[in-house]
N, C-alpha and C positions, 0 to 999 in steps of 0.2 A: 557519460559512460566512457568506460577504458577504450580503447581500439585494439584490436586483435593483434597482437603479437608472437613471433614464435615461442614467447615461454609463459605469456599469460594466454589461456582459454578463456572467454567469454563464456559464463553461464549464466543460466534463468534466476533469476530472482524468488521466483517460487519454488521450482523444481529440482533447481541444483544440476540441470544437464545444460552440455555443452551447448552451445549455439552455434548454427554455421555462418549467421552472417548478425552482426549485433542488430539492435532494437532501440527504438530511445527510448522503451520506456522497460525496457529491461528482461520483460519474457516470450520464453518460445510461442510459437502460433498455439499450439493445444492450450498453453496455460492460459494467453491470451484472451482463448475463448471462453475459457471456465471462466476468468473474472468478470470478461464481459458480460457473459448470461447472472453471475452474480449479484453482480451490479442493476439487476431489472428486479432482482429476488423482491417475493410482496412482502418479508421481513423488514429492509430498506424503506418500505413508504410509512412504518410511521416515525420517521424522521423527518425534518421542513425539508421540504424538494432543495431549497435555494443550498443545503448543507450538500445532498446528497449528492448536487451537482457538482460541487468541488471538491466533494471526493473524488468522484468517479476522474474529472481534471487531474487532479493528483495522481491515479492509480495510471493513466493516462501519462504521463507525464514523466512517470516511473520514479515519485517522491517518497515511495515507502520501499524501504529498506530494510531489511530481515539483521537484527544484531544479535536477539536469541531464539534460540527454538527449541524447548522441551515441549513434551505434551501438554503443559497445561498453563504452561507462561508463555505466549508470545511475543515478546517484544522488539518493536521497528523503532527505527530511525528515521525519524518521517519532518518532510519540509515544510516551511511556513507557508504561505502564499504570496509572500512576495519576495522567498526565495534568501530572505536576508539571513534567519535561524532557522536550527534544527530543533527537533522534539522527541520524547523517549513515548511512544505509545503504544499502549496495549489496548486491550478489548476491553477493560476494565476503568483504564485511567491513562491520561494523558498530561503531558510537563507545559500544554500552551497555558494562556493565561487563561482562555474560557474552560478547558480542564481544570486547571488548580481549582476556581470559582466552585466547579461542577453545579453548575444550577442546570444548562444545558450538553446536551451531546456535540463534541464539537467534529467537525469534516473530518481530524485523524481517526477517532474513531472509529468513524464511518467504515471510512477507508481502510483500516483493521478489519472491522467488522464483516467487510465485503470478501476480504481476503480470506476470514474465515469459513467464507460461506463456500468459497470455491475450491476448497480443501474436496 
């Protein structure tokens, strides 16, 4: 994450407001709390726990990155898990390798998915 500068403001990742003191994982305490309680949502459990926890790591971790946002397209910028590449994912589809596949839901996903819940 940036550091606070006099000509860059720190904002939420979710929300788009200022921050007064940065986060590692990129949003203010309110939003914070929305994702967290999103993150327990009973929509979430019919995905394998082992996934959902490496979402929530990621959300955590502040690996999803907002690059567009219309009403009905969201799409992030979201990191691998070991941090080496990036991936284009939506709620929809995802550019990892287990997306392309899509036989399975993979962690980005998820981790969209949770993001939309806390809208």
């Amino acid at each position: 994450m940036r550091a606070k500068t006099a000509n860059h403001k720190v904002r939420c990742l979710k929300c788009g407001r200022t921050l007064r003191s940065p986060s590692p994982d990129g949003y203010g305490p309110k939003c914070r709390r929305k994702v967290r309680r999103a993150t327990k949502a009973a929509e979430l459990t019919q995905h394998k726990p082992h996934l959902v926890e490496k979402a929530v790591e990621l959300l955590e971790q502040g690996g999803v990155i907002p690059l567009r946002d219309t009403r009905k397209n969201r799409v992030f910028l979201v990191v691998s898990s070991d941090g080496s590449e990036t991936y284009r994912t939506a709620r929809a589809a995802c550019t990892c390798p287990a997306g392309l596949r899509a036989l399975h839901m993979c962690a980005h996903r998820i981790a969209v998915h949770a993001l939309d819940l806390a809208s």
